[in-house]
C-alpha positions as CSV (number, residue, x, y, z in Angstrom):
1,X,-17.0,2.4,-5.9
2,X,-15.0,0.1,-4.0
3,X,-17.3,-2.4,-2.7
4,X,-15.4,-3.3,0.6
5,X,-15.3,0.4,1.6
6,X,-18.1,-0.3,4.1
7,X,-15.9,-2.8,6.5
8,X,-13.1,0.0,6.1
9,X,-15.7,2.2,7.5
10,X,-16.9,0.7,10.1
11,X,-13.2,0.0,11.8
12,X,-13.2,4.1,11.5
13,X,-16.0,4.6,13.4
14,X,-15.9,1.9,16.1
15,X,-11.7,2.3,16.6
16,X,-10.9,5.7,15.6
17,X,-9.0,4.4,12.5
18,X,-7.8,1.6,10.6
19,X,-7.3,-1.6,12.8
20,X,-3.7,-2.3,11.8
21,X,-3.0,1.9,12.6
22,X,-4.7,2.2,15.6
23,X,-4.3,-0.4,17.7
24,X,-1.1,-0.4,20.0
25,X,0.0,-4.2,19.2
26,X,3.8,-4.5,18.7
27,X,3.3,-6.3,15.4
28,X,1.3,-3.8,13.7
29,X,3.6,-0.9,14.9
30,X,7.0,-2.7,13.6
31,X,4.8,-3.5,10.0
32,X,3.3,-0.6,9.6
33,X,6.6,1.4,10.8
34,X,8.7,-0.5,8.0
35,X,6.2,-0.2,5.6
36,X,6.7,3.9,6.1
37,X,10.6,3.5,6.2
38,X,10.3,1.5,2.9
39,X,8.6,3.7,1.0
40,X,10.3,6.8,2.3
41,X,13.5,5.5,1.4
42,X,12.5,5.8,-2.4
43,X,13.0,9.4,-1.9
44,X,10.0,10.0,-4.6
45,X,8.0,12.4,-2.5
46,X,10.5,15.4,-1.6
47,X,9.4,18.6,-3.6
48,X,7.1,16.8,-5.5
49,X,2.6,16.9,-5.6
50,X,1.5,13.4,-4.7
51,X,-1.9,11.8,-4.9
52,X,-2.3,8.8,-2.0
53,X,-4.6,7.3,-4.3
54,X,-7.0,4.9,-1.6
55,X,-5.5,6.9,1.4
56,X,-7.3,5.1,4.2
57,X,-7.7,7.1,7.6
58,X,-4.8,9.3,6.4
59,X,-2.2,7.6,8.7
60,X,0.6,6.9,6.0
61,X,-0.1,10.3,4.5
62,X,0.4,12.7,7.1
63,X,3.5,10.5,7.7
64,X,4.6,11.2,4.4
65,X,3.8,14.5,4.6
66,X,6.0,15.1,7.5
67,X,9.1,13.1,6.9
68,X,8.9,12.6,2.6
69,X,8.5,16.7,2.5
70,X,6.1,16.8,-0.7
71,X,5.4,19.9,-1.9
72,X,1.5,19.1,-2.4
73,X,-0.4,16.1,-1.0
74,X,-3.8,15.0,-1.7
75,X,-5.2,11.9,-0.2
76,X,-8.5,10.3,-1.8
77,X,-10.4,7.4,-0.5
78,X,-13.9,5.2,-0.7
79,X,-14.1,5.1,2.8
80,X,-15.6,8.7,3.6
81,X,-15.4,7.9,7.5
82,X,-12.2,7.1,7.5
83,X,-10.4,10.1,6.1
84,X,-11.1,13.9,6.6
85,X,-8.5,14.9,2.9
86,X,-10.9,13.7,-0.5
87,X,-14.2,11.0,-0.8
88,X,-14.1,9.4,-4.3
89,X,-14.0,6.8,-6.4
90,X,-10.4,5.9,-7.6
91,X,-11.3,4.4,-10.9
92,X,-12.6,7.9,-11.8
93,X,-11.1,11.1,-10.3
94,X,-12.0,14.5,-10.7
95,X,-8.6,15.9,-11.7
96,X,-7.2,16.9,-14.7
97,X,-4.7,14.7,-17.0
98,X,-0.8,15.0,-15.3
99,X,-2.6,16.7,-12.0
100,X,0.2,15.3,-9.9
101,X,4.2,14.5,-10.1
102,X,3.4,10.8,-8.9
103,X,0.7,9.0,-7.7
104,X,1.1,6.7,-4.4
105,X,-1.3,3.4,-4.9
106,X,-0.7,1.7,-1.4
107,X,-2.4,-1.1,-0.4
108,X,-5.5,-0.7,-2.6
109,X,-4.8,-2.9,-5.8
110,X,-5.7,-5.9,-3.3
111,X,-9.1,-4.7,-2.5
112,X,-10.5,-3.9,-6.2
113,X,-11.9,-6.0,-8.3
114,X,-10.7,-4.0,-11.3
115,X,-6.9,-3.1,-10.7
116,X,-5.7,-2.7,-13.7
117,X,-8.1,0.3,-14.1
118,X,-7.1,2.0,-11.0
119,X,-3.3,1.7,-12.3
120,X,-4.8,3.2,-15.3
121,X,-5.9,6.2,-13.9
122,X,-3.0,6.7,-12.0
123,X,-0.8,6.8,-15.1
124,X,-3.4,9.1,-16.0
125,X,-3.3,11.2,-13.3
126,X,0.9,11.2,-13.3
127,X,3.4,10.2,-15.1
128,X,5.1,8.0,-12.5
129,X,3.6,6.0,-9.6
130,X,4.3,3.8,-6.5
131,X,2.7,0.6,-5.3
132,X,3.0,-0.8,-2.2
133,X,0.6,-4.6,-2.2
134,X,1.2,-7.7,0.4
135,X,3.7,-9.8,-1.4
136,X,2.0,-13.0,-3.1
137,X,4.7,-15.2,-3.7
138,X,5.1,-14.9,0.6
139,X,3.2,-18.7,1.3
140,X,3.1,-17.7,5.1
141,X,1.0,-14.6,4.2
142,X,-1.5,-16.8,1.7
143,X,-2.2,-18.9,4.8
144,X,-3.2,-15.9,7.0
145,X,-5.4,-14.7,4.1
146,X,-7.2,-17.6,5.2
147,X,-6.8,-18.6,8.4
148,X,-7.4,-14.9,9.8
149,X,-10.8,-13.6,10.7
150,X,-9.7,-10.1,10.1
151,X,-7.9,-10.9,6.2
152,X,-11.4,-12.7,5.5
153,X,-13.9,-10.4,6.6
154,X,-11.9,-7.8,4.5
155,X,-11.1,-9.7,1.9
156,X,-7.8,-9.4,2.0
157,X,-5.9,-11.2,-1.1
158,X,-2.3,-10.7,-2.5
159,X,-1.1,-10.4,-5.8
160,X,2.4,-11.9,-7.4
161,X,5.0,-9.4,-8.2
162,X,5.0,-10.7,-11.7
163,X,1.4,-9.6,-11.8
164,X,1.7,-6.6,-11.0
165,X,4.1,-5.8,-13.7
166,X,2.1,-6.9,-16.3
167,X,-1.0,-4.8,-15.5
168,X,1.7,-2.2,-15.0
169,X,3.3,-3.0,-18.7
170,X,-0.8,-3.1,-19.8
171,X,-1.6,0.4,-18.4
172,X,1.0,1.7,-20.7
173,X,3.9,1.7,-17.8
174,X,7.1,0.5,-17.1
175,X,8.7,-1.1,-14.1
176,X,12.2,1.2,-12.8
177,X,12.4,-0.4,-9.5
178,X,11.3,-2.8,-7.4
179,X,12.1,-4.1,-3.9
180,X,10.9,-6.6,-1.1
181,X,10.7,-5.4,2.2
182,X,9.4,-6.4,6.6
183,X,8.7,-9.6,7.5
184,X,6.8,-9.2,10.7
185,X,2.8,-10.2,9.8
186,X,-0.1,-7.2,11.4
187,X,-1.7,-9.3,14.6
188,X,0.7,-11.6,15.3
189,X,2.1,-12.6,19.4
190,X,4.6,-10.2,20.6
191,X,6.9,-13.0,21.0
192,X,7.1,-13.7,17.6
193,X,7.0,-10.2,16.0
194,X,10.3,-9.4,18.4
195,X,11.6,-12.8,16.5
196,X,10.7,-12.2,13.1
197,X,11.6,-8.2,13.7
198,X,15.8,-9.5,15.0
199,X,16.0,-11.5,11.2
200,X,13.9,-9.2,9.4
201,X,17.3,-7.2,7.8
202,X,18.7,-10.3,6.6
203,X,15.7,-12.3,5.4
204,X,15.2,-8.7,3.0
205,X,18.8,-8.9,1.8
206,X,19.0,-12.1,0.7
207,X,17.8,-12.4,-3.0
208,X,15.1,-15.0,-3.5
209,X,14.6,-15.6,0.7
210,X,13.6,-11.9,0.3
211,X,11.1,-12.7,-2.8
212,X,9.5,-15.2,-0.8
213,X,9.8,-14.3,2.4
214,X,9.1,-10.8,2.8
215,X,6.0,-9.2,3.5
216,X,5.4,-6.4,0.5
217,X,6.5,-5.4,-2.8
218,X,7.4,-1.8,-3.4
219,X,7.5,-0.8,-7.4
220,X,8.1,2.5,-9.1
221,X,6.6,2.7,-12.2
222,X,6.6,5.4,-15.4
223,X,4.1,6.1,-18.1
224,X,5.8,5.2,-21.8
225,X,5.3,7.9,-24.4
């Protein structure tokens, strides 16, 4: 099981949710907000069953259920206070090979310690998949891994997009898309999300500033063979 489950927990129970989805703070609503648009604008969900592999408190999913029009959505998670959809471990599911049409891994592969084996069992699971992870080559964001009490007490890391394709191309996948996207950090002063928010659409058009200055990596992947 996902050892960091417990902190994940805990938020649940004493905020009624994730920190970074419950709390009213202008920074989390813009990040969290463009992290939705982002992946919605793949247009992978419509018509389709989707696992949201590491689901958290179900925010993202019922969004995505609402606005991506799925046909079928299951969300799974460690943390069984924090979700009311699936408890379980997402290195080993209970479903059945090619369960789903695509399997959303959001935000998890930071917070295992194994992730090439949860990519594994999402190729399982589907043949084509969609991560969302914090953007490692962003230097601002390794600083606030470190600096911040709440990135350190959940041991929050960040992976480089070049990494990420490799344990992709090692779980027997391969890479059909891949974009950077938001720039405004969760927690940050109002004054400077509002900033960061007014250059956000130029600093993700720009090739290379938008390698190294956006906030998260979005990658479609399919299973080879």
């Amino acid at each position: 099981m996902n050892p960091n489950a417990d902190v994940f927990n805990r938020d649940s129970v004493t905020h009624g949710g994730y920190l970074y989805t419950a709390n009213t703070r202008i920074s989390s609503r813009l990040a969290t907000q463009r992290t939705i648009d982002t992946i919605l604008e793949t247009g992978c969900f419509a018509g389709r069953s989707v696992l949201d592999m590491g689901c958290g408190d179900g925010f993202y999913a019922i969004r995505f259920w609402d606005y991506g029009i799925p046909r079928a959505m299951i969300g799974v998670d460690a943390a069984h206070r924090a979700i009311q959809f699936v408890v379980g471990d997402v290195h080993r599911l209970p479903w059945p090979d090619n369960s789903f049409n695509l399997v959303l891994v959001q935000s998890l592969l930071h917070h295992d310690d194994n992730p090439v084996m949860i990519i594994r069992e999402a190729f399982r699971l589907a043949p084509e998949i969609l991560i969302h992870e914090p953007n490692g080559y962003n230097l601002g964001l390794k600083i606030i891994e470190r600096l911040s009490r709440y990135h350190r007490e959940h041991l929050e890391k960040s992976y480089y997009s070049l990494q990420l394709n490799r344990w992709i191309k090692e779980s027997g996948g391969r890479v059909l898309y891949q974009r950077f996207a938001g720039f405004v950090p969760m927690f940050c002063p109002d004054w400077l999300a509002r900033m960061m928010k007014a250059v956000e659409p130029l600093v993700e058009r720009v090739p290379l500033l938008n390698g190294l200055g956006c906030a998260v990596v979005v990658l479609i992947a399919v299973r080879e063979g």
